[in-house]
C-alpha positions as CSV (number, residue, x, y, z in Angstrom):
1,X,-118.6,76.4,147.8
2,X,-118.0,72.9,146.9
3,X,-121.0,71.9,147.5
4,X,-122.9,74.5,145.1
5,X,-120.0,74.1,142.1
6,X,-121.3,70.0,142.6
7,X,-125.1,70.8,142.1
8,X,-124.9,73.1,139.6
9,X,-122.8,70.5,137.7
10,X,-125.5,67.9,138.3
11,X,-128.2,70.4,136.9
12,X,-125.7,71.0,133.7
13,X,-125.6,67.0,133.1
14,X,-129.5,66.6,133.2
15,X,-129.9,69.4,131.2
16,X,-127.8,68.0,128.2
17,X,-129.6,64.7,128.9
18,X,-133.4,66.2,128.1
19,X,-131.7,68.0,125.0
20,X,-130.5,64.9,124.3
21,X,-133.9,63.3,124.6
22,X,-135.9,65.6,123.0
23,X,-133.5,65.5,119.8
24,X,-133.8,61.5,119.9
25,X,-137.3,61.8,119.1
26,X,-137.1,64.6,116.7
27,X,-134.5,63.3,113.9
28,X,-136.3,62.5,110.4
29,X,-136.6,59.5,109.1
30,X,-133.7,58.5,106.7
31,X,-135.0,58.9,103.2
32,X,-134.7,57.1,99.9
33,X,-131.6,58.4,97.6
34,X,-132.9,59.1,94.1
35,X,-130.7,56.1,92.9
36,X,-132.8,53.8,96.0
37,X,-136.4,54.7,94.2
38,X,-135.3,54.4,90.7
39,X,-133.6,50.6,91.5
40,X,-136.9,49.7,92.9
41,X,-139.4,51.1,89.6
42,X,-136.6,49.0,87.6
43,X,-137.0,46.0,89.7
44,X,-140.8,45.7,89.2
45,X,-140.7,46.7,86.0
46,X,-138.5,43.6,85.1
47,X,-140.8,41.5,87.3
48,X,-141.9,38.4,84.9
49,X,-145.8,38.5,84.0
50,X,-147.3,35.6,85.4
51,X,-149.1,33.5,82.5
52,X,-152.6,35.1,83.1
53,X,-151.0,38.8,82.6
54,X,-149.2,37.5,79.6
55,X,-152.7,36.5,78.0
56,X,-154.2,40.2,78.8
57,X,-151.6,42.1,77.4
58,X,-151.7,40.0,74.7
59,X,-155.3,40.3,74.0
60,X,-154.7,44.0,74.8
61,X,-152.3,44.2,72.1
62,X,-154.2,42.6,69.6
63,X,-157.7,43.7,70.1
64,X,-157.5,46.9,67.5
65,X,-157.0,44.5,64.8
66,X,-158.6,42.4,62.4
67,X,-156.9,39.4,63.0
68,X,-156.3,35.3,63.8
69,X,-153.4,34.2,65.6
70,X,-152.1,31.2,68.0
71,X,-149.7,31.3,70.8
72,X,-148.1,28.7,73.2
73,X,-147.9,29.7,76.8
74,X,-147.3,27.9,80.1
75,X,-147.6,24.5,78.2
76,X,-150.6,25.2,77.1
77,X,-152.4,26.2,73.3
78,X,-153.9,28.9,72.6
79,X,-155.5,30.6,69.6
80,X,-156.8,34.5,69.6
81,X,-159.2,36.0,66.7
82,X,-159.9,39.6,67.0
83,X,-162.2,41.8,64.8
84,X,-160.7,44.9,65.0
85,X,-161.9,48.2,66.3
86,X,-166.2,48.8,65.9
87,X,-167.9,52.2,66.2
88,X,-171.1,50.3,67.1
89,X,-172.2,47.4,69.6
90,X,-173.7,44.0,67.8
91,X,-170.3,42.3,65.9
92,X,-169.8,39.1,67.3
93,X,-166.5,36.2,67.0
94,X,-167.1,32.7,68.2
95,X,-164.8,29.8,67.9
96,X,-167.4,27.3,66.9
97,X,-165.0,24.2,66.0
98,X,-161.8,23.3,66.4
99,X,-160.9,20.2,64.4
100,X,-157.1,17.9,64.8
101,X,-156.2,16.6,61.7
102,X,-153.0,14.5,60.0
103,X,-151.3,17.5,59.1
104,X,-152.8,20.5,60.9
105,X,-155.3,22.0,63.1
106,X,-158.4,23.5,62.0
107,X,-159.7,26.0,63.7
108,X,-163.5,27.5,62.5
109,X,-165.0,30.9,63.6
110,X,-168.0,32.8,62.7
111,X,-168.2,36.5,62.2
112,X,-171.8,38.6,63.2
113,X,-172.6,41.6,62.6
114,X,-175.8,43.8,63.2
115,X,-178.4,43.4,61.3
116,X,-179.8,46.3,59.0
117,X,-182.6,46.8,61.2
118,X,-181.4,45.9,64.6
119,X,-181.1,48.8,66.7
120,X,-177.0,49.4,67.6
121,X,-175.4,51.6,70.5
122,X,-172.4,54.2,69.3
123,X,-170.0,52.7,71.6
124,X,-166.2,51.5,70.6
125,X,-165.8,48.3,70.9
126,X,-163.4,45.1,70.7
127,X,-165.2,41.8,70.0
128,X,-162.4,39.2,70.6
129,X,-162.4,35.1,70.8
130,X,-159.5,33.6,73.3
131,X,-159.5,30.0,73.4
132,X,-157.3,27.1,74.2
133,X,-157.0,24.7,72.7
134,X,-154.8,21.0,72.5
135,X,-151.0,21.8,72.5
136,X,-150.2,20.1,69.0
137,X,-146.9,20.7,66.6
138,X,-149.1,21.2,63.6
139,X,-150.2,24.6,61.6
140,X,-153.1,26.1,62.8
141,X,-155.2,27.7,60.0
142,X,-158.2,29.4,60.5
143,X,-161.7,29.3,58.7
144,X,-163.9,32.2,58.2
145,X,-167.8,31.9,58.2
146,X,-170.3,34.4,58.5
147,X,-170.1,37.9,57.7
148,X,-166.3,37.2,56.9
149,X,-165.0,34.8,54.3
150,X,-161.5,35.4,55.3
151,X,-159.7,36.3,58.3
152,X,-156.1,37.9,58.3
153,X,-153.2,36.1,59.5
154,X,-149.5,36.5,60.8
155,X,-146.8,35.9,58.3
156,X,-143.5,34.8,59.3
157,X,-144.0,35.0,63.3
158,X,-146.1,33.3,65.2
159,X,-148.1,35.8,67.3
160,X,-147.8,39.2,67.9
161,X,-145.7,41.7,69.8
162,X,-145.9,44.7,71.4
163,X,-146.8,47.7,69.0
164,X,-145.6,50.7,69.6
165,X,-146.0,52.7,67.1
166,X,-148.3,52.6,64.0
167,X,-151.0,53.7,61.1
168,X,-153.6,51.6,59.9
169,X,-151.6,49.4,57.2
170,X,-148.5,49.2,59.0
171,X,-147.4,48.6,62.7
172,X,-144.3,49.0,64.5
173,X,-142.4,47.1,67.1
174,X,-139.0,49.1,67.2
175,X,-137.5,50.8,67.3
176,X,-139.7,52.9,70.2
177,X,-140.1,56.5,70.0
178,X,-137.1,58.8,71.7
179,X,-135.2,55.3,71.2
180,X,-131.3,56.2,71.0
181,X,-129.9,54.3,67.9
182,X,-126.3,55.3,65.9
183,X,-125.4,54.9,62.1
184,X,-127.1,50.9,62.0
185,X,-130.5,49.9,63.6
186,X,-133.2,47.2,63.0
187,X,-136.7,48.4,62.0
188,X,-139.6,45.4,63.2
189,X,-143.3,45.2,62.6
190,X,-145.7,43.9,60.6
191,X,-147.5,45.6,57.4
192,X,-150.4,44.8,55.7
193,X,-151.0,46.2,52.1
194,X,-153.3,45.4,49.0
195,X,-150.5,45.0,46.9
196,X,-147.4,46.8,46.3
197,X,-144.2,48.0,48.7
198,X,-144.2,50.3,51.7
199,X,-141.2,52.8,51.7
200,X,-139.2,53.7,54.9
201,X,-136.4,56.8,55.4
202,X,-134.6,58.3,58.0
203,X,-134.1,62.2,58.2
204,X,-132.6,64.6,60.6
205,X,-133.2,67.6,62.4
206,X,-133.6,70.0,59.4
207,X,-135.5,67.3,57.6
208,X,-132.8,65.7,55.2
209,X,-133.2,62.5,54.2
210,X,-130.4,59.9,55.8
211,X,-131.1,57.0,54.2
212,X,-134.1,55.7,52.4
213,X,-135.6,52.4,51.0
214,X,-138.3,49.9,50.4
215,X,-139.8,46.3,51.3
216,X,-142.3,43.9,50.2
217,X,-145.7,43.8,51.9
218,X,-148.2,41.0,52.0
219,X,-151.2,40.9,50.4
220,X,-154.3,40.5,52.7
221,X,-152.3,39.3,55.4
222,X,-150.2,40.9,58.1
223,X,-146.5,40.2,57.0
224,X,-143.6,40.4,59.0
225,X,-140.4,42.6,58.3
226,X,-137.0,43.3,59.7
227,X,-135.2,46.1,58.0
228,X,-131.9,46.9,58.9
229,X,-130.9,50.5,58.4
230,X,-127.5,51.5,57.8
231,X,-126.1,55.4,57.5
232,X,-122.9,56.5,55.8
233,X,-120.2,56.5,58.6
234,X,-119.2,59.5,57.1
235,X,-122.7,61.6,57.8
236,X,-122.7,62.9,61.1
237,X,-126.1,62.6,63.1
238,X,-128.0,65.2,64.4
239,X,-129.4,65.1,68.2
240,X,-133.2,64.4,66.7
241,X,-133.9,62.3,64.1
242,X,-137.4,61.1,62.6
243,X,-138.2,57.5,60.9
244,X,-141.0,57.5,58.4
245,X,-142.5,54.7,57.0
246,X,-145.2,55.0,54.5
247,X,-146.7,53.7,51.3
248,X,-147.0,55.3,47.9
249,X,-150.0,56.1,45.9
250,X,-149.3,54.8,42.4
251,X,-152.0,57.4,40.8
252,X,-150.5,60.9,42.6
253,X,-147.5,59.6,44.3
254,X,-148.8,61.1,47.8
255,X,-147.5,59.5,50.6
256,X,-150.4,57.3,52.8
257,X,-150.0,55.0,55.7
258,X,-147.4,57.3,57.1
259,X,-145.9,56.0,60.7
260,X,-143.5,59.2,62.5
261,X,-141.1,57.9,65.0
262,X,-138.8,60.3,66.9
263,X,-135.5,59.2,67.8
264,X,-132.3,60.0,69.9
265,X,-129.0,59.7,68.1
266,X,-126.0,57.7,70.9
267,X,-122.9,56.5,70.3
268,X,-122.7,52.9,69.1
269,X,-121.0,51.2,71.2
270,X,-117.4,50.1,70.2
């Protein structure tokens, strides 16, 4: 009797031992937490662009425009023309001098465009110069030659930044779209008019004006502007709100230029 009570104990323990086993090898990795995978997209995300990626994104950046900037990187010069968006292959920017003077650097570049009889491909395209150049502490101004007497330039920053909103005459830098911002914010970007002011307001969700205003734009140029926008402490913001900012026609008053930006309404922080 003793004898079968001891085996069929033995056969109990190896029984639990193979379930044992066979769950071993069957457990599921461990998994991620939501908190894990979204730590890690903000970690690359902040990862620093090396000097190369820098340079792209700011070509990138630039490329839709007509315009002649210079940018320090790295220790190193740099100066970047773009011509702006063409329906049409054929347009063409070279630097073909760049010349160190007493009080500031020269830089030349000639403009081509097709011909009226040279046969052209409908294709969209960014003709670009990127050049460096000698690391100096002087202006750099640029000289147009070529189909373009004049080139465009940045006014009151040195290159550009990230757009990410716009229209044709003006450009925005931020606030982004669905940005949260309270009762004061700070509208950047650059504008670029004929002559004349571009107009800005803020409205909520039923389409009430907030706050409105106007700036001075440059002439020819791409200026810069910071506007800071302030609402009445008293007005209480809606969830959605929407900045415009636009120019006036002088002969019908229409609005033109107009740049939308939805926005989130927070709590400033105390």
């Amino acid at each position: 009797m003793r004898k079968k009570s001891f085996l069929l104990l033995i056969c109990c323990l190896l029984l639990l031992l193979t379930i044992g086993c066979g769950d071993k090898g069957q457990h599921p990795e461990p998994q991620p937490t939501d908190q894990e995978v979204k730590q890690t997209e903000t970690d690359d995300s902040e990862k620093p662009l090396t000097p190369e990626e820098e340079l792209e994104a700011w070509v990138e950046n630039s490329k839709a425009l007509f315009l002649a900037q210079t940018r320090k990187l790295d220790g190193k010069q740099y100066v970047l023309v773009t011509y702006g968006e063409k329906e049409v292959d054929g347009y063409e920017v070279v630097i073909t001098e760049t010349k160190v003077k007493e009080d500031l650097v020269e830089v030349h570049v000639k403009f081509s465009e097709p011909a009226a009889d040279q046969v052209v491909n409908d294709a969209v395209d960014y003709p670009y110069v990127l050049q460096e150049i000698e690391v100096t502490e002087l202006p750099v101004t640029f000289i147009a030659a070529g189909a373009e007497q004049d080139v465009p330039k940045l006014v009151g920053i040195d290159y550009l930044k990230p757009i990410v909103a716009g229209s044709e005459k003006i450009k925005i830098f931020t606030p982004a779209p669905d940005a949260g911002v309270s009762h004061e914010f700070t509208v950047e970007g650059i504008v670029s008019l004929d002559e004349g002011n571009f107009q800005y307001k803020l409205l909520n969700d039923e389409g009430k004006v907030l706050v409105m205003g106007y700036a001075a734009a440059a002439m020819g140029d791409w200026q810069h502007f910071s506007i800071d926008v302030k609402v009445d402490e008293k007005i209480n913001l809606s969830e959605q709100l929407t900045l415009e900012l636009y120019t006036v026609n002088e002969g019908n008053g229409a609005e033109q230029n107009k740049v939308q930006v939805p926005l989130r309404a927070v709590q400033a922080e105390k």
